[in-house]
C-alpha positions in Angstrom: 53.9 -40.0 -16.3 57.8 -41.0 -16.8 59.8 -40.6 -20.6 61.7 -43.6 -20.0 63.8 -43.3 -23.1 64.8 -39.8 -21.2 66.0 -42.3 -18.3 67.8 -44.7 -20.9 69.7 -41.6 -22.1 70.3 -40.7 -18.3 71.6 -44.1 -18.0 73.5 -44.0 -20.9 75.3 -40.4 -20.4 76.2 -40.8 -16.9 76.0 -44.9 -15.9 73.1 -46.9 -14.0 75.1 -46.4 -10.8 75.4 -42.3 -11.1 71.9 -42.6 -12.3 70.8 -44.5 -9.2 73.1 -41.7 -7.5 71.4 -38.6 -9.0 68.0 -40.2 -8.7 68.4 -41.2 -4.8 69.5 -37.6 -4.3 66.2 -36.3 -6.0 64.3 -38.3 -4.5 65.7 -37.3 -1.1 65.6 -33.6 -1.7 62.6 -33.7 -3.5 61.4 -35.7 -0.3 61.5 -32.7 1.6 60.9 -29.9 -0.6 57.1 -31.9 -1.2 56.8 -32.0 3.1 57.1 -28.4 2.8 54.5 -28.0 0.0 51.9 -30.0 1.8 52.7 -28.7 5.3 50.7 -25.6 4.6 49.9 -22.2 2.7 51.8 -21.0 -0.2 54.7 -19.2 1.1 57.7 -17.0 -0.7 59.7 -19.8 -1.1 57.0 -21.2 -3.8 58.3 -20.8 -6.5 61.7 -21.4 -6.0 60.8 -25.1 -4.7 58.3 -25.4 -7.6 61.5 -24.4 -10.1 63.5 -27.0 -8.2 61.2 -29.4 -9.0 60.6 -28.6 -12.5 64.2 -28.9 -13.3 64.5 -32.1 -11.3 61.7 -34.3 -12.5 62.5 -33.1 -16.2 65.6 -34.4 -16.1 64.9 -37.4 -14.5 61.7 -37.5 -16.8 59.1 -37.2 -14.4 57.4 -35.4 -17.3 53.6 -35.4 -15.3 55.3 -33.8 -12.6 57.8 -31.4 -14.8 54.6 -29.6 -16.2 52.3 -29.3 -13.0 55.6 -27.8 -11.5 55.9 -25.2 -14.3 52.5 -24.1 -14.1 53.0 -23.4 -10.6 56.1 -21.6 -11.0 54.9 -19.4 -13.2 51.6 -19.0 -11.4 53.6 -18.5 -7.8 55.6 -15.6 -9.7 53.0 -14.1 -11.2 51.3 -13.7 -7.0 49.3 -16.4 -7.7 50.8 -18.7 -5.4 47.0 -19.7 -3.8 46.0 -20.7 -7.1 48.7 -23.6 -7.2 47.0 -26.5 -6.7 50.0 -28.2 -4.7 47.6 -31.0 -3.7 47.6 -32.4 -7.3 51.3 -31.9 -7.3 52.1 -33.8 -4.3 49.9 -36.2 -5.2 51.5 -36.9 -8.6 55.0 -36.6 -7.1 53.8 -39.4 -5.2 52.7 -41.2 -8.1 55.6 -40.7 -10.0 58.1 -41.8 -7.7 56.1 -44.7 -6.6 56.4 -45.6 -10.3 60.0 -44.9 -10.5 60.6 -47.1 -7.4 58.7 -49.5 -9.0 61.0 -49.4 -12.3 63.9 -49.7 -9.9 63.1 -52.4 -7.9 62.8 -54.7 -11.1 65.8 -53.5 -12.5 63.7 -50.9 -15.4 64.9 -47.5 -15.0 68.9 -47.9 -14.0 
């Protein structure tokens, strides 16, 4: 679900505070970005929040989440964008950052 060596590198680029930093900010934007997924149909702003989130978990490595968000991108811009199942995507957002929360809290990701 999370590349934690991708989170070590994070860490290592940028320092565990900006990494606590960048990943509040994600979490925050991501946060409402997912409200908007769940909140109904599929709308033109798909898969531009979809590509958002794609970028964001992968370089957090939310790699689960990375890849579900991908396939909906690309579904989205192809007119597909009832096809995307967002339920599995808000669902493993919300597994992933309960997990990355988790890491936090004990001092494991930053």
């Amino acid at each position: 679900m999370i590349e934690w060596n991708r989170l070590a590198e994070l860490r290592a680029e940028i320092g565990a505070e900006a990494l606590a930093d960048v990943a509040a900010l994600f979490l925050e934007e991501a946060d409402e970005v997912v409200a908007r997924i769940a909140a109904g149909p599929p709308d033109s702003r798909l898969e531009a929040e979809l590509h958002f989130l794609k970028g964001s978990a992968l370089n957090l490595g939310l790699k689960d989440l990375s890849a579900l968000c991908q396939e909906g991108e690309r579904r989205a811009g192809q007119g597909d964008g009832a096809g995307v199942d967002l339920g599995r995507i808000v669902a493993v957002y919300r597994a992933s950052k309960a997990a990355f929360l988790g890491a936090l809290a004990k001092g494991d990701a930053a």
